[in-house]
PDB file of N, CA, C and O in Angstrom:
ATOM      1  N   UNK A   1    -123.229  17.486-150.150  1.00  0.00           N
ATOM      2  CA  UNK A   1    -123.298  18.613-149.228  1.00  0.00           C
ATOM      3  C   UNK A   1    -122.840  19.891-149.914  1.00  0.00           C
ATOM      4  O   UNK A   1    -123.611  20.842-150.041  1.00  0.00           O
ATOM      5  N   UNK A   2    -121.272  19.920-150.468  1.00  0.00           N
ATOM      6  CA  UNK A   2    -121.242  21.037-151.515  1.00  0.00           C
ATOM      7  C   UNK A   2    -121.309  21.368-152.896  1.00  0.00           C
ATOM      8  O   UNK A   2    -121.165  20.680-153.906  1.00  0.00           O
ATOM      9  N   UNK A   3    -121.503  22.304-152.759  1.00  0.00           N
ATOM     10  CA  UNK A   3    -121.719  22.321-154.616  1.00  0.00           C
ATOM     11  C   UNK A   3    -120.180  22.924-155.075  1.00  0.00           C
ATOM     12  O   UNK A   3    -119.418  23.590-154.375  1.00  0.00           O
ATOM     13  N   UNK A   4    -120.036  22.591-156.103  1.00  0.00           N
ATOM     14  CA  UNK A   4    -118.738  23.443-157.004  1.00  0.00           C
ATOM     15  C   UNK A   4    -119.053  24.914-156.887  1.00  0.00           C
ATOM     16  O   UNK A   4    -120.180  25.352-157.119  1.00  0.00           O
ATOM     17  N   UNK A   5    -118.015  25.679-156.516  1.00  0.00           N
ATOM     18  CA  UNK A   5    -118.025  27.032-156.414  1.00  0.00           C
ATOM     19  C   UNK A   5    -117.252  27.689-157.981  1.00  0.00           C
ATOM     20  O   UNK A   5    -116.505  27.225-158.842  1.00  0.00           O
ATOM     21  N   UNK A   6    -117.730  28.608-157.803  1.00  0.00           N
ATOM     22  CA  UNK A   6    -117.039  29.498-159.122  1.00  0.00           C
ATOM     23  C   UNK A   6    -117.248  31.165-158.564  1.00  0.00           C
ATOM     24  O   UNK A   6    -118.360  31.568-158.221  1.00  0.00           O
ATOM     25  N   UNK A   7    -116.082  31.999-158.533  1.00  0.00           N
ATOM     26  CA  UNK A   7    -115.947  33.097-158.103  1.00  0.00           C
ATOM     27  C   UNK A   7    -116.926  34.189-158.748  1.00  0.00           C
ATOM     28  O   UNK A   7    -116.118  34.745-159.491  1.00  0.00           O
ATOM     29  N   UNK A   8    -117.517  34.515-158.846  1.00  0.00           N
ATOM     30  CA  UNK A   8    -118.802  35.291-160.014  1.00  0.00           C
ATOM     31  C   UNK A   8    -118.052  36.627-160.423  1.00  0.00           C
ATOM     32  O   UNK A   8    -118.445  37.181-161.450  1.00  0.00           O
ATOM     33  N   UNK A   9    -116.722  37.349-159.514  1.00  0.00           N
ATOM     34  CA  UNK A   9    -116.323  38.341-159.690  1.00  0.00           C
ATOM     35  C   UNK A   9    -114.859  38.169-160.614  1.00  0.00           C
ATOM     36  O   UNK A   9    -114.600  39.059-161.423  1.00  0.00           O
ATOM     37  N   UNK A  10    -114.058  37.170-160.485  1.00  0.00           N
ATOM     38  CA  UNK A  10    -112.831  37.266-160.928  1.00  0.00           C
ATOM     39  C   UNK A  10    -112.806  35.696-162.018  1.00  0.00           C
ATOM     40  O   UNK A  10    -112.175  35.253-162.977  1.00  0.00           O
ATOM     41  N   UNK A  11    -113.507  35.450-161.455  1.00  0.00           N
ATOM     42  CA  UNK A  11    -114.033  34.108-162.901  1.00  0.00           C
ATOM     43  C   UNK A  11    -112.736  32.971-162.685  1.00  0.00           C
ATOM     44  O   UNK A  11    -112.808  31.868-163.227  1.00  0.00           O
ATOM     45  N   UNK A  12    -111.779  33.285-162.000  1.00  0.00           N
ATOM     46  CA  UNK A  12    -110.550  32.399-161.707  1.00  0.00           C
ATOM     47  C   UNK A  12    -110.423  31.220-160.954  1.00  0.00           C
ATOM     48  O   UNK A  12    -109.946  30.126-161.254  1.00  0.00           O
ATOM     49  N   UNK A  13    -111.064  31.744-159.664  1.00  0.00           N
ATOM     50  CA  UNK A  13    -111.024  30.622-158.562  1.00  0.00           C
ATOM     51  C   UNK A  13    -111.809  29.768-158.179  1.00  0.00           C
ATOM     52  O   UNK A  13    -112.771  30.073-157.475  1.00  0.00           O
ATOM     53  N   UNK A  14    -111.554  28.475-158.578  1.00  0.00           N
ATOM     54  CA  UNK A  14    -113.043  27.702-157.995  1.00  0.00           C
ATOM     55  C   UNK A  14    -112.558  26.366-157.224  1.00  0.00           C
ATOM     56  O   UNK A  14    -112.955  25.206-157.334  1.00  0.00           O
ATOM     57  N   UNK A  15    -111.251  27.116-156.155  1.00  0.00           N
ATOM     58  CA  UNK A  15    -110.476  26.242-155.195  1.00  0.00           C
ATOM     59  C   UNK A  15    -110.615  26.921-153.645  1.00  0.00           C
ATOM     60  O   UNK A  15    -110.862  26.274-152.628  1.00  0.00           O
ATOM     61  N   UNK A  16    -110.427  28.175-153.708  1.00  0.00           N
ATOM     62  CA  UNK A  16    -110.135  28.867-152.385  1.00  0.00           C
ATOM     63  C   UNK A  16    -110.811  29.697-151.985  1.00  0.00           C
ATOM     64  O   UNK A  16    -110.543  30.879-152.198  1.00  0.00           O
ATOM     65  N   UNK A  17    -111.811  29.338-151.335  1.00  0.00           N
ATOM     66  CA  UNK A  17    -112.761  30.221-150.423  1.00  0.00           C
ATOM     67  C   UNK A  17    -112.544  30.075-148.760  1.00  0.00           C
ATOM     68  O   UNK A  17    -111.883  29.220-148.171  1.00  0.00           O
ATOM     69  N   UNK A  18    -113.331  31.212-148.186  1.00  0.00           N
ATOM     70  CA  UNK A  18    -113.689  30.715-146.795  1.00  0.00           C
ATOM     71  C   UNK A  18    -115.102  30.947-146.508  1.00  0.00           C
ATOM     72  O   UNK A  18    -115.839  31.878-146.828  1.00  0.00           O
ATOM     73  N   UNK A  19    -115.317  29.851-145.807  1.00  0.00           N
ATOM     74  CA  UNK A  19    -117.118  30.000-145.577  1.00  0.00           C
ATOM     75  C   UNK A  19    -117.298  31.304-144.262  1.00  0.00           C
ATOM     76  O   UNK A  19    -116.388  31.439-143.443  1.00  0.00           O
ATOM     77  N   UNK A  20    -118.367  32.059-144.210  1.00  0.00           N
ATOM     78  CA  UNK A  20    -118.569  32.566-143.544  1.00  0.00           C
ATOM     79  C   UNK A  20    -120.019  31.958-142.683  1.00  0.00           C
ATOM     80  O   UNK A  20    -121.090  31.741-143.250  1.00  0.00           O
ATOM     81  N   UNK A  21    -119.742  31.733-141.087  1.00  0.00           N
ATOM     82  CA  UNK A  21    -121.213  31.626-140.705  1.00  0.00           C
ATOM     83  C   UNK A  21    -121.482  32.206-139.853  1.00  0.00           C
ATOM     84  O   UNK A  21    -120.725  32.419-138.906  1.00  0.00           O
ATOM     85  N   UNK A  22    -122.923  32.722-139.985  1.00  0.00           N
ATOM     86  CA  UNK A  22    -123.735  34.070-139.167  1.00  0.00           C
ATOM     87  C   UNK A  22    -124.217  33.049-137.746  1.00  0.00           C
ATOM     88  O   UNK A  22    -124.545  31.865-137.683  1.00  0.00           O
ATOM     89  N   UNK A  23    -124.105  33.932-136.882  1.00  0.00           N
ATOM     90  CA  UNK A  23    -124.084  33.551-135.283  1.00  0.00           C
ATOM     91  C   UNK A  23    -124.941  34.617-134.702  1.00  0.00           C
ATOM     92  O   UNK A  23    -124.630  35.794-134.886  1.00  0.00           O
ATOM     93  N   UNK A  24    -126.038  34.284-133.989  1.00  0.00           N
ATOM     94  CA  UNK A  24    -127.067  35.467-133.573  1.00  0.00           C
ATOM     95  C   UNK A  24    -126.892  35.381-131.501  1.00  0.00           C
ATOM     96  O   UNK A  24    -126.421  34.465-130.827  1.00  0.00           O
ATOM     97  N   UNK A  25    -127.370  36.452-131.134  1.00  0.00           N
ATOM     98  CA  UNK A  25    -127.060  37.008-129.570  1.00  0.00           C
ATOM     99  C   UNK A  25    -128.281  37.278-129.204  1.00  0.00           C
ATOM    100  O   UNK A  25    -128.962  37.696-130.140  1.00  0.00           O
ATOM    101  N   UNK A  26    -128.828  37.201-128.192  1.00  0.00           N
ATOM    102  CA  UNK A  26    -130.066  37.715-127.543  1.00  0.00           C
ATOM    103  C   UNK A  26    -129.532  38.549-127.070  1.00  0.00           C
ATOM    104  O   UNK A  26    -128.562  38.146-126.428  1.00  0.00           O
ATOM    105  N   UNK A  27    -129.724  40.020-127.038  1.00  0.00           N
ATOM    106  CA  UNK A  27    -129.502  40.978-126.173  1.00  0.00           C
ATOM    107  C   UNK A  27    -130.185  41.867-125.829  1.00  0.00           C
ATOM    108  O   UNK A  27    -130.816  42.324-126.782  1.00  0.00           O
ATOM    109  N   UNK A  28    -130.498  42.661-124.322  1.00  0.00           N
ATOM    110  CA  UNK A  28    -131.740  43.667-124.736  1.00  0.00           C
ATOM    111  C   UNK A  28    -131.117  44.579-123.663  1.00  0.00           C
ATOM    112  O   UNK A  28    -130.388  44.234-122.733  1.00  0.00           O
ATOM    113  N   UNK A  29    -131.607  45.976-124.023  1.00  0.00           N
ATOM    114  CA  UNK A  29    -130.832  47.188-123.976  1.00  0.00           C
ATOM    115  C   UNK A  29    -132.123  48.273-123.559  1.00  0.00           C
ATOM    116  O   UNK A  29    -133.297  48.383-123.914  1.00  0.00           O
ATOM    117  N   UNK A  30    -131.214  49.006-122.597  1.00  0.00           N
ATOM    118  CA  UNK A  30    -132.107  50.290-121.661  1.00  0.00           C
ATOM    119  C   UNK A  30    -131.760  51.410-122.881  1.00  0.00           C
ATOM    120  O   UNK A  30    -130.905  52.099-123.438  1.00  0.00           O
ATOM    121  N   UNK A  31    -133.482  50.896-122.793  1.00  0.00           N
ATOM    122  CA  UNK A  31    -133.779  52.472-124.130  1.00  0.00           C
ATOM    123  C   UNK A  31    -133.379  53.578-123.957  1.00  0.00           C
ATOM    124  O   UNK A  31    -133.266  54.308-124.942  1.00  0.00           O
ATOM    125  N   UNK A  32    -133.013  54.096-122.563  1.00  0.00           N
ATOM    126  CA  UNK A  32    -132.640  55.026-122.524  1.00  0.00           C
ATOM    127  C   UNK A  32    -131.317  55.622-122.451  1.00  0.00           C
ATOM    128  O   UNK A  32    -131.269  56.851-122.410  1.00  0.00           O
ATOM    129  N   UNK A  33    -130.325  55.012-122.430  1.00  0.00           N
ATOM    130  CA  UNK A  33    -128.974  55.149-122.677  1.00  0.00           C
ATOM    131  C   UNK A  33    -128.211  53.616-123.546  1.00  0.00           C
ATOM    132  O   UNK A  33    -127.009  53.637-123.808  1.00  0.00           O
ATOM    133  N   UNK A  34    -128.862  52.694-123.818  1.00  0.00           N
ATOM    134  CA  UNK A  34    -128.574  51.868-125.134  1.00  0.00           C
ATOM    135  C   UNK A  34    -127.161  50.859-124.031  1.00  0.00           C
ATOM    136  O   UNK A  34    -126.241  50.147-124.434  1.00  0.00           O
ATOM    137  N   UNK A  35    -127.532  51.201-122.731  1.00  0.00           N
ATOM    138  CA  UNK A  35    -126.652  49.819-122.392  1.00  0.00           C
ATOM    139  C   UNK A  35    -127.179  48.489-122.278  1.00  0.00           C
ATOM    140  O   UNK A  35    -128.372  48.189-122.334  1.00  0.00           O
ATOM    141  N   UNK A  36    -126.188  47.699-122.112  1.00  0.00           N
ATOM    142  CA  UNK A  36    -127.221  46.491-122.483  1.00  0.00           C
ATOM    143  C   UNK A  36    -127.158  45.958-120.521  1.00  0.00           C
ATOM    144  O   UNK A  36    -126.329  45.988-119.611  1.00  0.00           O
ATOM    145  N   UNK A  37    -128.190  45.642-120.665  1.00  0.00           N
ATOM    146  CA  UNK A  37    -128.941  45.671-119.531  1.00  0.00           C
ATOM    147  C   UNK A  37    -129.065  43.559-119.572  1.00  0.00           C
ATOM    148  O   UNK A  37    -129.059  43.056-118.448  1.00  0.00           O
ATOM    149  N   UNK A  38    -129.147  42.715-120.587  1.00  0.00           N
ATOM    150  CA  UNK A  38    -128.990  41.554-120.195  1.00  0.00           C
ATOM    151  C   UNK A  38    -128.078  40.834-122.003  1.00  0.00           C
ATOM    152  O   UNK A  38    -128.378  41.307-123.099  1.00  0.00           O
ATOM    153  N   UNK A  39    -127.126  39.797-121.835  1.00  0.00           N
ATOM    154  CA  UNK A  39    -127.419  39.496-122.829  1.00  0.00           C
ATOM    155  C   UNK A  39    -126.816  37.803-122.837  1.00  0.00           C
ATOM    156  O   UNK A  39    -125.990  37.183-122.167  1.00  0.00           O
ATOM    157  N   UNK A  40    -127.413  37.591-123.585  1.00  0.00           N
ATOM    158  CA  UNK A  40    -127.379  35.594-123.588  1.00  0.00           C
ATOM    159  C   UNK A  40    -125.679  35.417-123.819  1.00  0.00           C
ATOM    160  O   UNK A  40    -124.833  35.909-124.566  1.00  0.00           O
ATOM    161  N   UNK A  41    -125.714  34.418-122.723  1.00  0.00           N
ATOM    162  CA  UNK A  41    -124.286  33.929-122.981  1.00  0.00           C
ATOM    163  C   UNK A  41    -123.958  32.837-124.627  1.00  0.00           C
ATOM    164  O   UNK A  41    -122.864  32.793-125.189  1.00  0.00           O
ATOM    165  N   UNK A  42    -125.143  32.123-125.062  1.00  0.00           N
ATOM    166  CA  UNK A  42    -125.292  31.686-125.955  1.00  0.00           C
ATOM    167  C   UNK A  42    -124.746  31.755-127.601  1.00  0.00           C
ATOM    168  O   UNK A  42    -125.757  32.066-128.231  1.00  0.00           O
ATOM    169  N   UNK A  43    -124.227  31.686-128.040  1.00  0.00           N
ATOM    170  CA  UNK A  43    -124.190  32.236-130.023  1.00  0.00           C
ATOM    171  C   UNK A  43    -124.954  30.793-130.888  1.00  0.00           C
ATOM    172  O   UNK A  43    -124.567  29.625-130.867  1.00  0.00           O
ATOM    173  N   UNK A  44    -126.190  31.412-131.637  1.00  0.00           N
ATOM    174  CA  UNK A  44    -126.842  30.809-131.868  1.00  0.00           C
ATOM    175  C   UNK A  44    -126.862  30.895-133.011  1.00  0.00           C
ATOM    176  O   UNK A  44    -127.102  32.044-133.381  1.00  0.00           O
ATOM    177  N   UNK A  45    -126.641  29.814-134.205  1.00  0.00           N
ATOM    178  CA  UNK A  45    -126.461  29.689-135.882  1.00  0.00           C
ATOM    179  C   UNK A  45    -127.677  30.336-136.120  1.00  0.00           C
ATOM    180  O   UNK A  45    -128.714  30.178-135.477  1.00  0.00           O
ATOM    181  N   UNK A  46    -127.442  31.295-137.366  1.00  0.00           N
ATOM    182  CA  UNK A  46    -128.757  31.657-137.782  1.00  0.00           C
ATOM    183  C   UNK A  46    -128.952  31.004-138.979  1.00  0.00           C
ATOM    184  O   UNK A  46    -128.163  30.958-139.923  1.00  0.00           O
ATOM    185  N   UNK A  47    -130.430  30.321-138.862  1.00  0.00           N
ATOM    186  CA  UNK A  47    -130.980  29.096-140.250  1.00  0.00           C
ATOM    187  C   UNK A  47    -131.291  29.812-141.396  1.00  0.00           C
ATOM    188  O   UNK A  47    -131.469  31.030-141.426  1.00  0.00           O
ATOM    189  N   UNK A  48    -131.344  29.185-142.177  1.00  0.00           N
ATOM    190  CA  UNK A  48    -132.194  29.523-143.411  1.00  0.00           C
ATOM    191  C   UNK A  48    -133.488  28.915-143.189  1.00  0.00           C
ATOM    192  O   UNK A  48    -133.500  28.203-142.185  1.00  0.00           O
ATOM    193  N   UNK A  49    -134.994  29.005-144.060  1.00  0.00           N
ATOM    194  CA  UNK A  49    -136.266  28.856-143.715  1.00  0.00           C
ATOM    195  C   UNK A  49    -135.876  27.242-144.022  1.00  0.00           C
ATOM    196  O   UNK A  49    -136.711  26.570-143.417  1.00  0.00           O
ATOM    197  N   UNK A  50    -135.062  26.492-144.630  1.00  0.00           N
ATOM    198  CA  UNK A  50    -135.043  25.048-144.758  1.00  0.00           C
ATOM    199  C   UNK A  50    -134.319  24.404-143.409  1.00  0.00           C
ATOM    200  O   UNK A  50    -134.240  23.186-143.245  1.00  0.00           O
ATOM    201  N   UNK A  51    -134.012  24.978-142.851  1.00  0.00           N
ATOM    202  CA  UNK A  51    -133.057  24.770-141.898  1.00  0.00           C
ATOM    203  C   UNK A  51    -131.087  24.543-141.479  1.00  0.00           C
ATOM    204  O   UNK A  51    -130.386  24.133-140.554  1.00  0.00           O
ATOM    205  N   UNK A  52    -130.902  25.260-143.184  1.00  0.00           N
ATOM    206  CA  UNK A  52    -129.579  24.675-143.135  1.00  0.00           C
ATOM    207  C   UNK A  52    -128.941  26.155-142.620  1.00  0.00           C
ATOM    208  O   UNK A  52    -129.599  27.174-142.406  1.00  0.00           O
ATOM    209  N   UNK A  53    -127.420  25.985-142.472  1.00  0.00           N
ATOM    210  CA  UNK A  53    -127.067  27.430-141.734  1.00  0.00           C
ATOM    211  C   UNK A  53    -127.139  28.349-142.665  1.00  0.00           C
ATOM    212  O   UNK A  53    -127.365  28.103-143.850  1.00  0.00           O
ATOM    213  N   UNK A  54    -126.961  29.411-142.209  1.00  0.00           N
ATOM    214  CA  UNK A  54    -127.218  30.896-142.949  1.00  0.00           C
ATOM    215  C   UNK A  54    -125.436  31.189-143.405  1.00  0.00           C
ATOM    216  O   UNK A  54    -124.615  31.315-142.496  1.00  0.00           O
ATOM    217  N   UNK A  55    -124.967  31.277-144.996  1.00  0.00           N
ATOM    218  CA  UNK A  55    -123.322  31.348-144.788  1.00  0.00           C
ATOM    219  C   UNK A  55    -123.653  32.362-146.248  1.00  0.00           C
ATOM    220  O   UNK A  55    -124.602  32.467-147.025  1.00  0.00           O
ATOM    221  N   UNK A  56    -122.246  33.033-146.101  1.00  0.00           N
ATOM    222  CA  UNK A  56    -121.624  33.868-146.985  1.00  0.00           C
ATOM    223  C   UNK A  56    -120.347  33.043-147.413  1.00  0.00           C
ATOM    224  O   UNK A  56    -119.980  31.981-146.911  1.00  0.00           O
ATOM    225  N   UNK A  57    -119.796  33.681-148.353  1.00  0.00           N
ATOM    226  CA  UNK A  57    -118.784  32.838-149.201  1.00  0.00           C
ATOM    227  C   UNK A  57    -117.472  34.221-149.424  1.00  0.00           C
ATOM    228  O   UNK A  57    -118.137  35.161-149.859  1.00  0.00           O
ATOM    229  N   UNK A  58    -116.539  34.516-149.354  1.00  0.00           N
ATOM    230  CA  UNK A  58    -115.456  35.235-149.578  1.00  0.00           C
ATOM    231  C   UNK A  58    -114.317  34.003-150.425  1.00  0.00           C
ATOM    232  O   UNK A  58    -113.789  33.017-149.910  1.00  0.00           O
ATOM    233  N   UNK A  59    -114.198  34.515-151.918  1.00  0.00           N
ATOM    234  CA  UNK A  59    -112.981  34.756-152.573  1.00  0.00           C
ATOM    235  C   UNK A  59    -112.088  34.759-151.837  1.00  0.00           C
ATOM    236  O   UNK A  59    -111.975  35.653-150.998  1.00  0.00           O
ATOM    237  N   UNK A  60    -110.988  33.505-151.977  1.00  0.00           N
ATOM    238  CA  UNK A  60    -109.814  33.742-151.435  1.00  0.00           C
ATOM    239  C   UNK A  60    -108.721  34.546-152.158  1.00  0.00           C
ATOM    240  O   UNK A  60    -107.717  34.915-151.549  1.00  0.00           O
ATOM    241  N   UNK A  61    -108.909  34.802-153.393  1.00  0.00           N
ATOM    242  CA  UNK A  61    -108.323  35.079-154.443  1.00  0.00           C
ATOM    243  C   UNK A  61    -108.462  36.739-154.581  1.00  0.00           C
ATOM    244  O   UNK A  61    -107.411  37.366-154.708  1.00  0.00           O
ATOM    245  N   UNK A  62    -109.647  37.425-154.563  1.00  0.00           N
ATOM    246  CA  UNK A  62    -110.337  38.771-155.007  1.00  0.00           C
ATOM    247  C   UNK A  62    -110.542  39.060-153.884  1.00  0.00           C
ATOM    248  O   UNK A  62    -109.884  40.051-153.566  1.00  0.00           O
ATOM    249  N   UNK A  63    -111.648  38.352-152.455  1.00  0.00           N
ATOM    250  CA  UNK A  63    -111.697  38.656-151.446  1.00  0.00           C
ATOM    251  C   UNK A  63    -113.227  39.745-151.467  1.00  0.00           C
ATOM    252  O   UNK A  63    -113.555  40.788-150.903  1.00  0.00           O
ATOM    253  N   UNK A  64    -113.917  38.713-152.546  1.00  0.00           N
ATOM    254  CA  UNK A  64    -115.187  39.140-152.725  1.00  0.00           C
ATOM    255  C   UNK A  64    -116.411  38.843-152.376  1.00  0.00           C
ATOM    256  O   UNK A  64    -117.190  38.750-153.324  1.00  0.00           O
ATOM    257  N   UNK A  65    -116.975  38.606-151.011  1.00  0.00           N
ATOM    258  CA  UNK A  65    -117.887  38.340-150.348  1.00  0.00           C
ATOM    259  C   UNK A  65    -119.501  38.387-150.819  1.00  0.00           C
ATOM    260  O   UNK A  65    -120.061  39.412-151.211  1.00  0.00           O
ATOM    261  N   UNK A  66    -120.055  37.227-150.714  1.00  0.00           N
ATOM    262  CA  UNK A  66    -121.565  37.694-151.044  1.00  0.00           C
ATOM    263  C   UNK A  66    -122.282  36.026-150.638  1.00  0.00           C
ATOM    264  O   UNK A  66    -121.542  35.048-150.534  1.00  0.00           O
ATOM    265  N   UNK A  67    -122.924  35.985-150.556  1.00  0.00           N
ATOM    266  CA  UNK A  67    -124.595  34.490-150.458  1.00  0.00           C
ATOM    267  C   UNK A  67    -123.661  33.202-151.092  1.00  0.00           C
ATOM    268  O   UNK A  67    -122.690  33.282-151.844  1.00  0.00           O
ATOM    269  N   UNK A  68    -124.141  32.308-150.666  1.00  0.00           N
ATOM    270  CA  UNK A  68    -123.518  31.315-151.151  1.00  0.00           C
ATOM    271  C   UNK A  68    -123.691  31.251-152.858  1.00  0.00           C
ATOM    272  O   UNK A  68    -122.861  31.268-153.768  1.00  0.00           O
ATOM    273  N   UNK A  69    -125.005  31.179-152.835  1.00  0.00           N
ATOM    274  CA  UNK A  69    -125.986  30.861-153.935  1.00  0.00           C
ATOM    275  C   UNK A  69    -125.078  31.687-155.186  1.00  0.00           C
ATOM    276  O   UNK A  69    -125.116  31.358-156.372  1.00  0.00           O
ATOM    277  N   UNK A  70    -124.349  32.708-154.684  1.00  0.00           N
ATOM    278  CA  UNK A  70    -123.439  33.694-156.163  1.00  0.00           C
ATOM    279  C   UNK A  70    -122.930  33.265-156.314  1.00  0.00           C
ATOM    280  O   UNK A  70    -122.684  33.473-157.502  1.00  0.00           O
ATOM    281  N   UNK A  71    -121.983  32.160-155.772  1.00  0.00           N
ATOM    282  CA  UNK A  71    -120.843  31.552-155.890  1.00  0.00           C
ATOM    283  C   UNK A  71    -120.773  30.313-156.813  1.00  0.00           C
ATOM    284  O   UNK A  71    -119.682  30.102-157.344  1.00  0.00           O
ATOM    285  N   UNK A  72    -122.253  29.082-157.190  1.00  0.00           N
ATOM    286  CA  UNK A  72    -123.077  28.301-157.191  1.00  0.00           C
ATOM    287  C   UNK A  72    -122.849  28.822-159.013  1.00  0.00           C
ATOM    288  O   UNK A  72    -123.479  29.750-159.520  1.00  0.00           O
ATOM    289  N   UNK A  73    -122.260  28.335-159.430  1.00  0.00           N
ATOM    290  CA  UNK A  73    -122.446  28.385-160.744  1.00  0.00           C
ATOM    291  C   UNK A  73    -123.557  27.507-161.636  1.00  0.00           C
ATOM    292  O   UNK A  73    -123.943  26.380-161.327  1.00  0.00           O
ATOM    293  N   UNK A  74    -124.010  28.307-162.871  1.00  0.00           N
ATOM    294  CA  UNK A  74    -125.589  27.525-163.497  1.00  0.00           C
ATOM    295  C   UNK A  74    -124.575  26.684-164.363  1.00  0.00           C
ATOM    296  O   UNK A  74    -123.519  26.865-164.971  1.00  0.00           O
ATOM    297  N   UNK A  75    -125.360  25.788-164.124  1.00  0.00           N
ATOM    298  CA  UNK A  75    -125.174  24.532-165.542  1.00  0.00           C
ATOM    299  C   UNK A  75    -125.990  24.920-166.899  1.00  0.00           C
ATOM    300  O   UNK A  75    -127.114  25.421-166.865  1.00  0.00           O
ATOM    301  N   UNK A  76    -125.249  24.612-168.148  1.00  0.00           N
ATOM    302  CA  UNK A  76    -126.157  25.170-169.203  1.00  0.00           C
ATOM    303  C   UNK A  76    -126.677  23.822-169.515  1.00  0.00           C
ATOM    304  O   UNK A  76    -126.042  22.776-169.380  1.00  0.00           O
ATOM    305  N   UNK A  77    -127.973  23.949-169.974  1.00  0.00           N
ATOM    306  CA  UNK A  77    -128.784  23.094-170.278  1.00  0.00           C
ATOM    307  C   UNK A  77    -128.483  21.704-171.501  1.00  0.00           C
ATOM    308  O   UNK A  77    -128.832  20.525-171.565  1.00  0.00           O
ATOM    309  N   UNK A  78    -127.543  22.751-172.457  1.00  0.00           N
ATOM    310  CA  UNK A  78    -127.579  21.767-173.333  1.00  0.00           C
ATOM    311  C   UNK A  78    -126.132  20.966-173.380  1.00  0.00           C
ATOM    312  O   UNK A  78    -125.827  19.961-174.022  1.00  0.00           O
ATOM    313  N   UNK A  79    -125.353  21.770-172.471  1.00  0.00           N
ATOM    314  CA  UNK A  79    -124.074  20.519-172.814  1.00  0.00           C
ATOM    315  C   UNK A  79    -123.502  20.618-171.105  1.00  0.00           C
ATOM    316  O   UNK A  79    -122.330  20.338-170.852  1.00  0.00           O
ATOM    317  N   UNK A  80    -124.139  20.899-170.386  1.00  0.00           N
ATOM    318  CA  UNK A  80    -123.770  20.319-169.171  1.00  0.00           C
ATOM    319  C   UNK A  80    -122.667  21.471-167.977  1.00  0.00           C
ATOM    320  O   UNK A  80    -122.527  21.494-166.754  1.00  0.00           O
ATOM    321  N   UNK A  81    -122.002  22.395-169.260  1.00  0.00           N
ATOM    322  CA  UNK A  81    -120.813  22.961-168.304  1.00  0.00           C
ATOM    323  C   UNK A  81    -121.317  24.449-167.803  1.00  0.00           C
ATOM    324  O   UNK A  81    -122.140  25.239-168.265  1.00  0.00           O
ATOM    325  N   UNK A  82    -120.449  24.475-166.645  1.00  0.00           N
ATOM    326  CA  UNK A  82    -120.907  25.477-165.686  1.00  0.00           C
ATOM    327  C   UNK A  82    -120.678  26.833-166.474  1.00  0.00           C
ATOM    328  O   UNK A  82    -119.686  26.934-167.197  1.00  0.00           O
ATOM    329  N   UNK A  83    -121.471  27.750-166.363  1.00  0.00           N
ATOM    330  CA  UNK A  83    -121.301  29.077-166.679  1.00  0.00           C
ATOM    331  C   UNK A  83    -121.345  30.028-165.392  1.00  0.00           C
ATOM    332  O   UNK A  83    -122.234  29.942-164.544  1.00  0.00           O
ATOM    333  N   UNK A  84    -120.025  31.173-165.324  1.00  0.00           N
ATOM    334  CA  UNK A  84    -120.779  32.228-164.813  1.00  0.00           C
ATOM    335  C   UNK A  84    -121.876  32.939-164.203  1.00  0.00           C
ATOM    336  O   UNK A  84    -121.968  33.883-164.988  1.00  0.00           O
ATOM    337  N   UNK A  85    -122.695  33.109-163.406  1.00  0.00           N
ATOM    338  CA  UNK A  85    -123.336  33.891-163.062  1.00  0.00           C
ATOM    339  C   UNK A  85    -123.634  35.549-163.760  1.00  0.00           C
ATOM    340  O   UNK A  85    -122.697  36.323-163.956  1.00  0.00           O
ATOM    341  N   UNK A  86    -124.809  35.837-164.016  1.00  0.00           N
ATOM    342  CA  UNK A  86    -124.372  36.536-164.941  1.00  0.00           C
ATOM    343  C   UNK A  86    -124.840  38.239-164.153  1.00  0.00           C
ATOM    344  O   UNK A  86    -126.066  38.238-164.256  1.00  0.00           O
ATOM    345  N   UNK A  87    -124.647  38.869-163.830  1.00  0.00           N
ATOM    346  CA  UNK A  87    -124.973  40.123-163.036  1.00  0.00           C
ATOM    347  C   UNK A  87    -125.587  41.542-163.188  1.00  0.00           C
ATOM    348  O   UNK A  87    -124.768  42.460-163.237  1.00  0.00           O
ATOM    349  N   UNK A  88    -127.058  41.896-163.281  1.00  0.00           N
ATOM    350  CA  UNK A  88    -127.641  42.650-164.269  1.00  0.00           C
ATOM    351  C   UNK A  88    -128.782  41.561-164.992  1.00  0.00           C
ATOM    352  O   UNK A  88    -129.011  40.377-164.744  1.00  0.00           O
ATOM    353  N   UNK A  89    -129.490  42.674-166.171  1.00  0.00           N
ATOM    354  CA  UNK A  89    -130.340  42.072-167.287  1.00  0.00           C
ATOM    355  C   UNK A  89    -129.333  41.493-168.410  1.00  0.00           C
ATOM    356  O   UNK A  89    -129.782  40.952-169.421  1.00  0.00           O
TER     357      UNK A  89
END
C-alpha cells in the first residue's frame, strides 16, 4: 500500500510525514450575491482517475507540502538505491 517516502526538499526525513486528504462539497450559490443557496451535507473523497484517494504529503520535519508522487523516491537502475528526486532539467 505504501511506498518509502523521502523528503525531496530537506533530503533528511523519510520517517515523519502527515498525509493530507482532499474532501469535495456540493455547493451551489445565488449568482447574484454568492450566498450559498444549497449545500450537501456530505464530504466526499476526491479520487484519482485509478480510483485511489487524491493525497498530498507534508514534511514533518521542513513542513514542505506537495503530491505524493514528490515524496516517492526513484530507484536507480543499476544498484537498486533510492535517489532524490531531482527538481528542474
Amino acid at each position: 500500500m505504501f511506498e518509502p517516502y523521502l523528503c525531496p526538499i530537506c533530503h533528511r526525513n523519510r520517517t515523519h510525514f502527515t498525509l493530507i486528504y482532499k474532501l469535495e462539497q456540493e455547493v451551489q450559490l445565488d449568482p447574484k450575491t454568492g450566498v450559498p443557496v444549497f449545500e450537501s451535507q456530505e464530504l466526499e473523497p476526491v479520487l484519482r482517475p485509478d480510483g485511489t484517494p487524491d493525497l498530498e504529503v507534508r514534511c514533518a520535519r521542513c513542513n514542505y507540502v506537495a503530491s505524493e508522487t514528490a515524496f516517492i523516491p526513484r530507484r536507480s537502475p543499476e544498484n537498486g538505491k533510492t535517489q532524490p528526486r531531482r527538481r528542474g532539467p
